[in-house]
Backbone as CSV, one residue per row, in Angstrom:
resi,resn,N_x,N_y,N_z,CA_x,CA_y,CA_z,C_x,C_y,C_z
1,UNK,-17.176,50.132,24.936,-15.848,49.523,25.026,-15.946,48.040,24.686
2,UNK,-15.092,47.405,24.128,-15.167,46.264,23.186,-14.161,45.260,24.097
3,UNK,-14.745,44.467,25.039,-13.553,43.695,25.955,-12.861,42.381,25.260
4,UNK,-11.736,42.153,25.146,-11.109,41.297,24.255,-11.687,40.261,25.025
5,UNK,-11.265,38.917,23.698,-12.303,37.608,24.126,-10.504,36.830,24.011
6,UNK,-10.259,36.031,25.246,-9.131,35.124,24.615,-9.136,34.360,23.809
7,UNK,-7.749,34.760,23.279,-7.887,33.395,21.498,-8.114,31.882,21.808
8,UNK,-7.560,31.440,22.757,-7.248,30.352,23.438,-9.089,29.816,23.615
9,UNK,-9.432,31.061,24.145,-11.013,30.227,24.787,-11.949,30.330,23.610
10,UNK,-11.582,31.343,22.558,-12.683,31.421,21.498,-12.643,29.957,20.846
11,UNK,-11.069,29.690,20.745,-10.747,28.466,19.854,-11.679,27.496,20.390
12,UNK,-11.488,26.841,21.874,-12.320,26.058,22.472,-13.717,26.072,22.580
13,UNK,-14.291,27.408,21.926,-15.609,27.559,22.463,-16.781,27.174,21.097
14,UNK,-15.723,27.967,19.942,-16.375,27.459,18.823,-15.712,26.105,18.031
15,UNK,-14.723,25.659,18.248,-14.317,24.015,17.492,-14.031,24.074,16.617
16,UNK,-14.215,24.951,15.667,-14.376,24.576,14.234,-13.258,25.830,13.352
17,UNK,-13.059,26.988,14.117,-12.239,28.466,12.912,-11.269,29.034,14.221
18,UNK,-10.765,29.591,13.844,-9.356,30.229,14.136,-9.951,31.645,14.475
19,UNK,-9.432,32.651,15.227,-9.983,33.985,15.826,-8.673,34.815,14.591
20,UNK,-9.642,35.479,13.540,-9.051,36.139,12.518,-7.283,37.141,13.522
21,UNK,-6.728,37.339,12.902,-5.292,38.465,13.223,-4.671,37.138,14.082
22,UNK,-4.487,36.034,13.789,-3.415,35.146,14.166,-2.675,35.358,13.139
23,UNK,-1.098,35.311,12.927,0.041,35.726,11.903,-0.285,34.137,11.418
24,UNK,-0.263,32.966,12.164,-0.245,31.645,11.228,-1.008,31.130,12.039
25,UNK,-2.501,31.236,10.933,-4.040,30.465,11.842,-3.550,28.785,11.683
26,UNK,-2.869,28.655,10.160,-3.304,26.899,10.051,-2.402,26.247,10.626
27,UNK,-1.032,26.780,10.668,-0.053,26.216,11.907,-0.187,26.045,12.988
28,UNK,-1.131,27.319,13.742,-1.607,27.325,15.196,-2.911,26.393,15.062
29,UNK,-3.657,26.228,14.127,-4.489,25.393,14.262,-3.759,23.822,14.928
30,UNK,-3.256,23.365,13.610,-2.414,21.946,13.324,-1.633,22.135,14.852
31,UNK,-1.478,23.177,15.406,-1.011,22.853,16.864,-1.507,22.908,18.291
32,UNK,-2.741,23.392,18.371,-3.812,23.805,19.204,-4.621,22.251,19.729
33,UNK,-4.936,21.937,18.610,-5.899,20.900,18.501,-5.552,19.463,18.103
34,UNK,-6.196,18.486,18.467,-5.670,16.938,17.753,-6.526,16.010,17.528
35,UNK,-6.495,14.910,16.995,-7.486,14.437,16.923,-8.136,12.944,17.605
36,UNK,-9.226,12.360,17.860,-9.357,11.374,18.825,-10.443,10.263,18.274
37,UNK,-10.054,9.434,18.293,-11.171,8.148,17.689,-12.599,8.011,17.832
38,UNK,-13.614,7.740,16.870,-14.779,8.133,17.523,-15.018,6.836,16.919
39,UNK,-16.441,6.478,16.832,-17.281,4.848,16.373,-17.856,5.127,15.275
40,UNK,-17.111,4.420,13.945,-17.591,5.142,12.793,-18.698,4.263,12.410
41,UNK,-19.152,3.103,12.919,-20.341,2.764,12.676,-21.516,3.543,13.348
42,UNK,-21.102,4.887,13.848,-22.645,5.573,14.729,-22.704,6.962,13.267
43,UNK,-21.706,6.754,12.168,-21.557,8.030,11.392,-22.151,7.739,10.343
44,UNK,-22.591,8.522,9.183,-22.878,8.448,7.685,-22.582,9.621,7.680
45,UNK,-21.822,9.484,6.053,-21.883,10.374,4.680,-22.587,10.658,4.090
46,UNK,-23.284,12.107,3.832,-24.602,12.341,3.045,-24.178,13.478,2.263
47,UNK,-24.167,12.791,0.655,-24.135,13.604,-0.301,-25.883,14.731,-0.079
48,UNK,-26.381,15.445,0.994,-27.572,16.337,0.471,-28.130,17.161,-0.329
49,UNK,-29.122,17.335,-1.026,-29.885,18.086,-2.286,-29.829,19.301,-1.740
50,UNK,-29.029,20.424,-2.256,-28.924,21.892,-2.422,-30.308,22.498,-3.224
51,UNK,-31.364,23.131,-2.512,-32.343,23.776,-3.409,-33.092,23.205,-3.998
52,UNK,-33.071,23.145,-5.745,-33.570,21.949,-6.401,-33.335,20.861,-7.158
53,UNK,-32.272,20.737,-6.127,-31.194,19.338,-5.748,-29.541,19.148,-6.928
54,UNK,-29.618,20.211,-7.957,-28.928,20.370,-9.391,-27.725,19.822,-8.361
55,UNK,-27.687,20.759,-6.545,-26.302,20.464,-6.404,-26.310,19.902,-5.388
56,UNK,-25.195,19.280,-4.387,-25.478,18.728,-3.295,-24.081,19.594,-2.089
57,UNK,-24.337,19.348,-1.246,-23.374,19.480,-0.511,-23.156,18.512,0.950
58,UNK,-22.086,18.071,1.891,-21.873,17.157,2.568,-22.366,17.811,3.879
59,UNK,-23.025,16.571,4.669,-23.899,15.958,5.908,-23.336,14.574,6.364
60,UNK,-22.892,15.296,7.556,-22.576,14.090,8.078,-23.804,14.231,9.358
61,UNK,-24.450,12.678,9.940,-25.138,11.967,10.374,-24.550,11.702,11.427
62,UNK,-24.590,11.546,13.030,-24.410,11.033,14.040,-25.437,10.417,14.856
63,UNK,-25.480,9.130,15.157,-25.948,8.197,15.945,-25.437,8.082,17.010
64,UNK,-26.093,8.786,18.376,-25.556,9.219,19.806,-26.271,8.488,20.656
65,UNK,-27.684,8.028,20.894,-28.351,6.799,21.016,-28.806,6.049,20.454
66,UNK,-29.786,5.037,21.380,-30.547,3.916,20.596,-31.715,4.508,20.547
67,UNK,-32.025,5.576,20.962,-33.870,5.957,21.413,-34.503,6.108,20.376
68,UNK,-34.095,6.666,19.233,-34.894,6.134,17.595,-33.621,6.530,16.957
69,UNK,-33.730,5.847,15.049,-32.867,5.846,14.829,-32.971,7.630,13.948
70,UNK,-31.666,7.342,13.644,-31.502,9.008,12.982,-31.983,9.057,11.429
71,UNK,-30.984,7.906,10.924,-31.286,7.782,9.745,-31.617,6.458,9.014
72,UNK,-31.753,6.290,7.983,-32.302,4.979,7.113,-31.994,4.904,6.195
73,UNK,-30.884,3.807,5.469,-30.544,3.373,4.525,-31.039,2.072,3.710
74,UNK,-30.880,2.445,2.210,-31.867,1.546,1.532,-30.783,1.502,-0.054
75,UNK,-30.848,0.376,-0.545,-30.304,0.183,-1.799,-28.770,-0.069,-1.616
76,UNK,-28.146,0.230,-2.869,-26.430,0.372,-2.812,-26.552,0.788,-4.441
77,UNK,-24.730,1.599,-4.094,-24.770,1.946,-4.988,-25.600,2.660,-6.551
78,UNK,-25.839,4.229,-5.738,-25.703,4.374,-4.201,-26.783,4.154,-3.875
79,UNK,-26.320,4.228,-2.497,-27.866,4.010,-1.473,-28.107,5.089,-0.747
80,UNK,-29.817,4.855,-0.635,-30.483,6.250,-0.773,-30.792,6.358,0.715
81,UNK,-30.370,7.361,1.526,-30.585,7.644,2.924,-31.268,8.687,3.060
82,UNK,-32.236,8.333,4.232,-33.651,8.953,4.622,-33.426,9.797,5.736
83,UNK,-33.250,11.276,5.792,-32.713,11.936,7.164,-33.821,11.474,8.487
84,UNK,-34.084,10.438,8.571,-35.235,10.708,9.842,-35.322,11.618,11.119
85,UNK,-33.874,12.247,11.346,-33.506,13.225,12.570,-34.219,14.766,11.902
86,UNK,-34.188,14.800,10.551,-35.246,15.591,10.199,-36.614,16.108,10.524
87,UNK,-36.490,15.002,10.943,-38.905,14.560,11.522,-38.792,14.820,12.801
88,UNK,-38.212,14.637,13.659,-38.323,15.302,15.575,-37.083,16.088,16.252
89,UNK,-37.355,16.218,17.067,-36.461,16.939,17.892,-35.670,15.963,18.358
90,UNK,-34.051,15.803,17.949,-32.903,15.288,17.774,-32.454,15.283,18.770
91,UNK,-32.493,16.408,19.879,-31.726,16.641,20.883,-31.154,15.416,21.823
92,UNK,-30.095,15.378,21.851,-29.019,14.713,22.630,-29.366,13.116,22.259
93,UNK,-29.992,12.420,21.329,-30.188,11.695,20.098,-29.237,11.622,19.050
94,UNK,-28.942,12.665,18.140,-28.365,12.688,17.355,-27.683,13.636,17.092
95,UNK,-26.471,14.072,16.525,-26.221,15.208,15.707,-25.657,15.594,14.077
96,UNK,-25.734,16.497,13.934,-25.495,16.554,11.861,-25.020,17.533,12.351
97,UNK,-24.022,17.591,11.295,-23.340,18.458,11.066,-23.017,18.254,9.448
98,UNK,-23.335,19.880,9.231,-23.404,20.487,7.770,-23.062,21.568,7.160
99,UNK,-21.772,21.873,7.646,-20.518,22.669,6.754,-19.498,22.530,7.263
100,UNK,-19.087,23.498,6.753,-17.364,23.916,7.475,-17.281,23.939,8.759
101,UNK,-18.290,24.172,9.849,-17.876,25.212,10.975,-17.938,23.397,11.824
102,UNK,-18.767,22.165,11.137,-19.006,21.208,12.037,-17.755,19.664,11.317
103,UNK,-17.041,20.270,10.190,-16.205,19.184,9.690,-14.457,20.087,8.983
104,UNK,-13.885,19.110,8.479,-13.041,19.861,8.001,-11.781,18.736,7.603
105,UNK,-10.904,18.846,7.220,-9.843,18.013,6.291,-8.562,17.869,7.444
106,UNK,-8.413,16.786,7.846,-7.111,16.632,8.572,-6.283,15.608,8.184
107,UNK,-4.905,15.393,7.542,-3.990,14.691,7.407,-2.718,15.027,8.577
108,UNK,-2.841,13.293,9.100,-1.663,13.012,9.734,-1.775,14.475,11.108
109,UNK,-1.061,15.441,11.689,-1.330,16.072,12.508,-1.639,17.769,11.951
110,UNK,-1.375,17.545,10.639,-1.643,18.969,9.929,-3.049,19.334,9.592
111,UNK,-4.564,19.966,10.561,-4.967,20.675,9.889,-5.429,21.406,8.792
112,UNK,-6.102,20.946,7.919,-6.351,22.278,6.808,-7.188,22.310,6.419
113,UNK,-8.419,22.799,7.384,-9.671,23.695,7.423,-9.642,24.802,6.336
114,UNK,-8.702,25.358,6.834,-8.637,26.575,5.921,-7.827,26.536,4.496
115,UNK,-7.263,25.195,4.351,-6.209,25.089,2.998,-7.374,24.386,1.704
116,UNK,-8.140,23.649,2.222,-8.934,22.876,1.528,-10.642,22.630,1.819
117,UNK,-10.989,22.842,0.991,-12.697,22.707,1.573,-13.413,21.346,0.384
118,UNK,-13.845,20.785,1.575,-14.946,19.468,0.724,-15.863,19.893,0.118
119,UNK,-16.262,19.354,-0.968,-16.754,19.645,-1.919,-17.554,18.264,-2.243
120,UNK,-19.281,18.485,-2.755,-19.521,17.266,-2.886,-19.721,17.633,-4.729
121,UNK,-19.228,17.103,-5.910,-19.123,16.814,-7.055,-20.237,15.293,-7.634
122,UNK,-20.779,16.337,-9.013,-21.829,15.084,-9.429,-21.150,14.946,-10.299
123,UNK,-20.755,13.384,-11.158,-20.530,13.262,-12.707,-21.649,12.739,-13.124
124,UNK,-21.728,12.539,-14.681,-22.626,11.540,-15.203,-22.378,9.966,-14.149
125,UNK,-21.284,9.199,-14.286,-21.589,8.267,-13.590,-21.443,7.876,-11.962
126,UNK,-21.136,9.137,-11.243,-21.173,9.064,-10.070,-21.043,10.170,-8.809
127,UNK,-21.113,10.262,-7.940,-21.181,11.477,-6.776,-19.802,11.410,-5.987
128,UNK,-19.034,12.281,-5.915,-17.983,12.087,-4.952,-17.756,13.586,-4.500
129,UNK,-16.972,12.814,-3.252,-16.781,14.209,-2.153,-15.205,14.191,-2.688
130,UNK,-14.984,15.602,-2.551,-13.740,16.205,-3.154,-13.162,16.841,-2.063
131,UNK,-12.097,17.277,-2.024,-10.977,17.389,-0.813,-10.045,19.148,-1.797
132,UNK,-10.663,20.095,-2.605,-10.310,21.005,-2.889,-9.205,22.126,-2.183
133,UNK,-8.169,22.006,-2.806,-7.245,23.472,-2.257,-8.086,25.048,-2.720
134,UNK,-7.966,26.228,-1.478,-8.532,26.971,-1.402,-7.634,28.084,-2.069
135,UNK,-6.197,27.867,-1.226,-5.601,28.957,-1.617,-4.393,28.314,-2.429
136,UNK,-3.815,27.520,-2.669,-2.738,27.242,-3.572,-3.868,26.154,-4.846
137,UNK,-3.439,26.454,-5.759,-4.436,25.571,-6.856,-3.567,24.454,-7.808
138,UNK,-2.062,24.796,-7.155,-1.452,23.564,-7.442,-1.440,22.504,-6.512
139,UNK,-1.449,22.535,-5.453,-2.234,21.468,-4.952,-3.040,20.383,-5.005
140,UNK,-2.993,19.215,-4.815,-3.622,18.380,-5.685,-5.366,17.940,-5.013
141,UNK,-6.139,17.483,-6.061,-7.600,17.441,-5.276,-7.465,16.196,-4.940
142,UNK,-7.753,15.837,-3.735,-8.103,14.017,-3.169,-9.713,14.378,-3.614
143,UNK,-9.940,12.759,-3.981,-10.956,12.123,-4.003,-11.241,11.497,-2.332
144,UNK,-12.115,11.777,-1.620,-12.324,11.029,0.026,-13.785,9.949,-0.392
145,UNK,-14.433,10.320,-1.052,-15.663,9.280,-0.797,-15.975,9.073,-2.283
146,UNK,-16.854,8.260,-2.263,-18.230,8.369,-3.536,-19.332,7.557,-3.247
147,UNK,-20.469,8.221,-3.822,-21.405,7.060,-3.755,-21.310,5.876,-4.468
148,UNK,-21.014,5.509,-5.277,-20.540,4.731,-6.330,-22.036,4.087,-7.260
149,UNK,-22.565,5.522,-7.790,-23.496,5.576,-8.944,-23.941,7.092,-8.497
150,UNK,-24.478,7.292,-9.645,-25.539,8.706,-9.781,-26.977,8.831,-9.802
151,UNK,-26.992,9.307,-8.864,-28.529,9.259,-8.440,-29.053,10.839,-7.679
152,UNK,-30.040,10.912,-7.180,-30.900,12.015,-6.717,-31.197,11.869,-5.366
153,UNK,-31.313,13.346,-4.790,-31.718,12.628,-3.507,-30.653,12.726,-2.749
154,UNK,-31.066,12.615,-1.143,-29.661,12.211,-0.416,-28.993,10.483,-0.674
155,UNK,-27.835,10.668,-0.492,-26.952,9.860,-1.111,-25.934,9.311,-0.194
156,UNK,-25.682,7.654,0.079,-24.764,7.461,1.060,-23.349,7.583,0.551
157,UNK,-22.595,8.754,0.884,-20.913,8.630,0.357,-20.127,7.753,1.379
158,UNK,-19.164,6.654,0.416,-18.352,5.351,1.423,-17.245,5.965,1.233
159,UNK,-16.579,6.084,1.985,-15.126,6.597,2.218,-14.066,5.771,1.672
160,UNK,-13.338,6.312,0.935,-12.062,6.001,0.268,-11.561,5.094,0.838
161,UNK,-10.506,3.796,0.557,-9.725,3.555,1.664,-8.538,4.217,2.295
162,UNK,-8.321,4.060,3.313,-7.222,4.660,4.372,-7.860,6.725,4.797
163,UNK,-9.351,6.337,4.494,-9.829,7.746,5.119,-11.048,7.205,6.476
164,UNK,-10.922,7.897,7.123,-11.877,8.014,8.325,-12.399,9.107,9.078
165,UNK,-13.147,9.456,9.772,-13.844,10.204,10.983,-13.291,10.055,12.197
166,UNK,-12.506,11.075,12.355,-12.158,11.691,13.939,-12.713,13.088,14.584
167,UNK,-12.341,12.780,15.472,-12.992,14.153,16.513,-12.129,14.874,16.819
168,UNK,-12.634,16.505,16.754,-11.497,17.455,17.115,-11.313,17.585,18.356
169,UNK,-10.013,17.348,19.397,-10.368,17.446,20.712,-8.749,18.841,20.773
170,UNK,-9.688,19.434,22.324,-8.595,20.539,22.853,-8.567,20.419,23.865
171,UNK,-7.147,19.638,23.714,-6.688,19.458,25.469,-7.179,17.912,25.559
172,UNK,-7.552,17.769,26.907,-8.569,16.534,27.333,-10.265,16.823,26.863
173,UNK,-10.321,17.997,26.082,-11.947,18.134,25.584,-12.395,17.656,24.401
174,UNK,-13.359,17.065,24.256,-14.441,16.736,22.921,-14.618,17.302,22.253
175,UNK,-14.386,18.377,21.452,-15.257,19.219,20.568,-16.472,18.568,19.829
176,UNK,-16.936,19.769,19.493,-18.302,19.165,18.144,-18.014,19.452,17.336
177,UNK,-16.792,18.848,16.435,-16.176,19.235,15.042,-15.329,17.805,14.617
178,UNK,-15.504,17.420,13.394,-15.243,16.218,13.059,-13.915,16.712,11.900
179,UNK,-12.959,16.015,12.139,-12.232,15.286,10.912,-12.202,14.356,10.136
180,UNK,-12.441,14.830,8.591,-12.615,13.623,7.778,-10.899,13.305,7.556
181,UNK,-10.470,12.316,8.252,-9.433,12.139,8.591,-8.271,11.189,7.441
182,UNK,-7.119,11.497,7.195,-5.879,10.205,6.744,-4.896,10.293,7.814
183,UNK,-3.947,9.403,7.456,-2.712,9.180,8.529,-1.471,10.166,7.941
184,UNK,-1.827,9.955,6.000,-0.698,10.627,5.247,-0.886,10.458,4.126
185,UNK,-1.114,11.789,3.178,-0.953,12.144,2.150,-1.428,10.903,0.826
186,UNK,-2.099,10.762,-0.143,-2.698,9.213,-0.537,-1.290,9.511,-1.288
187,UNK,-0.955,7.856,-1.651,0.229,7.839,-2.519,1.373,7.775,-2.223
188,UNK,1.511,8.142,-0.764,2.664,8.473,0.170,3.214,7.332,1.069
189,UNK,1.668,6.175,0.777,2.843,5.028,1.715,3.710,4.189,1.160
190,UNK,4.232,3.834,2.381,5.706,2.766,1.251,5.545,1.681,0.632
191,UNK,5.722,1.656,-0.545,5.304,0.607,-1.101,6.162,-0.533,-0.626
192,UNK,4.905,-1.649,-0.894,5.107,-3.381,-0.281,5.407,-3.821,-1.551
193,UNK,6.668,-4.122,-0.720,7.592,-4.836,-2.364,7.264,-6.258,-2.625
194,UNK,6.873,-6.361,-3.611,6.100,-7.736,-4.148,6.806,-9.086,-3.109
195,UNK,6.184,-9.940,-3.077,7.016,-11.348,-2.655,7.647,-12.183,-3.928
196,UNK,8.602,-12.649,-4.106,8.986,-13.108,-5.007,8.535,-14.451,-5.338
197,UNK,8.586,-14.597,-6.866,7.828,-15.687,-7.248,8.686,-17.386,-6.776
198,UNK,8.037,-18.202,-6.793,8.870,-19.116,-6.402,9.277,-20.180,-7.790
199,UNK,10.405,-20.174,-7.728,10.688,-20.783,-8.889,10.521,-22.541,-9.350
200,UNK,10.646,-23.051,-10.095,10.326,-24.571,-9.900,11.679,-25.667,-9.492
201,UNK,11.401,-26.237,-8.992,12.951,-26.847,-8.528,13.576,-27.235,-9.921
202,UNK,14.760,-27.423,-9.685,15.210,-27.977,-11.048,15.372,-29.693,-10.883
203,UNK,15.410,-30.389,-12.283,14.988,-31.785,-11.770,16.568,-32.162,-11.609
204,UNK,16.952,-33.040,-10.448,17.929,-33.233,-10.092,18.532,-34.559,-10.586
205,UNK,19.266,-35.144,-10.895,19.906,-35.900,-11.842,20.038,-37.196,-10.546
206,UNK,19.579,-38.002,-10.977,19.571,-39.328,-10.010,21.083,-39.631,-9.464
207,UNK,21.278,-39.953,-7.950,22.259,-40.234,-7.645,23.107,-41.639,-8.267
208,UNK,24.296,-41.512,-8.804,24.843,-42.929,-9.071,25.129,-43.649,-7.760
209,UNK,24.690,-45.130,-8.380,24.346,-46.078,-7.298,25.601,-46.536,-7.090
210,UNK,25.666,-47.216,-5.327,26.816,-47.220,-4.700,27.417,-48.480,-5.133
211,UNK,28.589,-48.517,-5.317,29.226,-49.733,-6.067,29.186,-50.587,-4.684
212,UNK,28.871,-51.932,-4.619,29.233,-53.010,-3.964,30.124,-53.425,-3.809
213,UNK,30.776,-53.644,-2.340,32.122,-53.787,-1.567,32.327,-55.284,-2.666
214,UNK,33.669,-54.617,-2.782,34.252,-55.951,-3.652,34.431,-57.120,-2.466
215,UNK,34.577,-58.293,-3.106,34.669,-59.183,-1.713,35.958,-59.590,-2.580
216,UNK,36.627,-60.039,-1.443,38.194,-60.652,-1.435,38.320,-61.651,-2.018
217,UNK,39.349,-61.899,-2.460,39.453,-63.039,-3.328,39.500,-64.169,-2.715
218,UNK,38.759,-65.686,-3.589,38.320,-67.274,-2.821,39.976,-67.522,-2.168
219,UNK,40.861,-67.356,-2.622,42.168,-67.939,-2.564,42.883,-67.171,-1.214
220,UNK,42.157,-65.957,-0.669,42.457,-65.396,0.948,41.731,-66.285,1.567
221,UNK,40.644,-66.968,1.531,40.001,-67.957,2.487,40.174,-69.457,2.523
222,UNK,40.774,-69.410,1.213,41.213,-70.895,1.296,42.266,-71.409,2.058
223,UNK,43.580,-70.840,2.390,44.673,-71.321,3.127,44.165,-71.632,4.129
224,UNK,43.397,-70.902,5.204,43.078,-71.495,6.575,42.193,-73.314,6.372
225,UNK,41.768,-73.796,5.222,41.086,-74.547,5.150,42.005,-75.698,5.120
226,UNK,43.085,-75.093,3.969,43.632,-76.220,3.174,44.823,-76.649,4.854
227,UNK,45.197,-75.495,5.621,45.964,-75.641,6.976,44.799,-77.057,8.030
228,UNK,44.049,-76.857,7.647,43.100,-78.020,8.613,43.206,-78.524,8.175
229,UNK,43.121,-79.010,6.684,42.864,-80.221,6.387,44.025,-81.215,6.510
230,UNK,45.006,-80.650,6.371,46.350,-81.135,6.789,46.296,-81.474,8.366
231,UNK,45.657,-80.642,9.360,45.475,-81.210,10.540,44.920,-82.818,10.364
232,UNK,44.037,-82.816,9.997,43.088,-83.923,9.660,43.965,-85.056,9.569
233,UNK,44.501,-84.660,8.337,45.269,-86.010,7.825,46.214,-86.289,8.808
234,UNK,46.980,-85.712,9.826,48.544,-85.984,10.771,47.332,-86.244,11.832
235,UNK,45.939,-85.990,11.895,45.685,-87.228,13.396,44.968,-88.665,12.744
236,UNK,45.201,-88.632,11.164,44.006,-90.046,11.321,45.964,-90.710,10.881
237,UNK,46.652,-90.187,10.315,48.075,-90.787,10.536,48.762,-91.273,11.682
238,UNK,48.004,-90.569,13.061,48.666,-91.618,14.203,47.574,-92.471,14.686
239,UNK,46.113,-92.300,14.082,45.687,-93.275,14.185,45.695,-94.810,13.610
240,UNK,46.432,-94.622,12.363,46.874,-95.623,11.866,47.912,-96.219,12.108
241,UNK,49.373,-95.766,12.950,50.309,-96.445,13.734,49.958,-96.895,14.858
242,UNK,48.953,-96.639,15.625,48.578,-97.664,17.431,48.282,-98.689,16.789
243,UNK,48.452,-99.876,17.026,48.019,-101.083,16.695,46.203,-101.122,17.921
């Protein structure tokens, strides 16, 4: 007898896939689960060598203590990272995670593990992680990382701007499943409308100068004078009648 497992607890138990015969896994996903900030300086991107290396596929790197380091980076563009969590026993040190079941594609609160799978792509001049639709192929491919050159080897991929690493959490829980995370759709934010240029003043035409108060004519100031002087003369006139 085959005892049913709840969907609810499978979801929580494995982090990463949906319990097949849900009518809408990626809706119930995008609603089950959410996502929570982690320290993206404890993370790396690792384009890794598939076989005999022709292909690569994505590794992500976690730095969980200080007790040795995990990994080692050297060069740029790109720069060549050394798995050192490779060489000992990692445990509760570090963790990697390296497919589907430990990462997966989340925009804004939608989910889509199952709509799109990362892909790490070589060109002649460079390595980038690809953001592929699974089941609709009109869909468009994001570019999320690149190393920015072509090279061999594991490979540090730098994340696009406006992409990051979050954690899948259920409920108040942590999972061990990462989102290579956006806020919304690339292309989709609102564009910042230029500031306008500032124009040059125009040269302003000198003010005409203020005309000077006319002064009144000599002949308003003269009567009061010519009235004294006539005073003058009628007192030296009775000075000349006293004997």
């Amino acid at each position: 007898m085959v005892r049913p497992f709840p969907v609810t607890l499978a979801l929580a138990a494995t982090g990463a896939t949906l319990v097949s015969g849900l009518t809408r896994p990626v809706a119930a996903q995008g609603s089950l689960f959410t996502a929570s900030p982690v320290e993206q300086a404890n993370f790396i991107l690792v384009a890794a060598p598939i076989g005999n290396g022709e292909s690569s596929q994505l590794n992500i790197y976690e730095q969980r203590t200080n007790k040795r380091p995990c990994f080692a980076v050297t060069g740029a563009a790109p720069a060549i990272v050394d798995p050192l969590l490779a060489t000992f026993d990692f445990t509760g040190i570090c963790n990697r995670y390296i497919d589907g079941n430990g990462y997966s594609l989340r925009i804004g609160g939608d989910d889509f593990g199952t709509r799109y799978r990362l892909s790490v792509v070589k060109t002649n001049r460079d390595v980038e992680l690809l953001a592929i639709p699974t089941r609709d192929p009109s869909r468009p491919t994001l570019v999320v990382a690149r190393a920015g050159g072509s090279g061999a080897g594991f490979l540090q991929l730098m994340l696009e701007p406006g992409w990051n690493l979050m954690r899948r959490q259920y409920g108040t829980r942590s999972l061990g499943h990462l989102y290579v995370f956006r806020d919304t759709w690339p292309g989709s934010e609102p564009a910042v409308a230029p500031e306008p240029a500032l124009e040059p003043a125009a040269e302003q035409a000198p003010e005409p100068a203020e005309a000077e108060p006319v002064q009144p004519a000599a002949e308003a100031v003269a009567e009061p004078v010519q009235a004294e002087v006539e005073v003058e003369v009628e007192v030296e006139a009775v000075v000349e009648v006293e004997p």
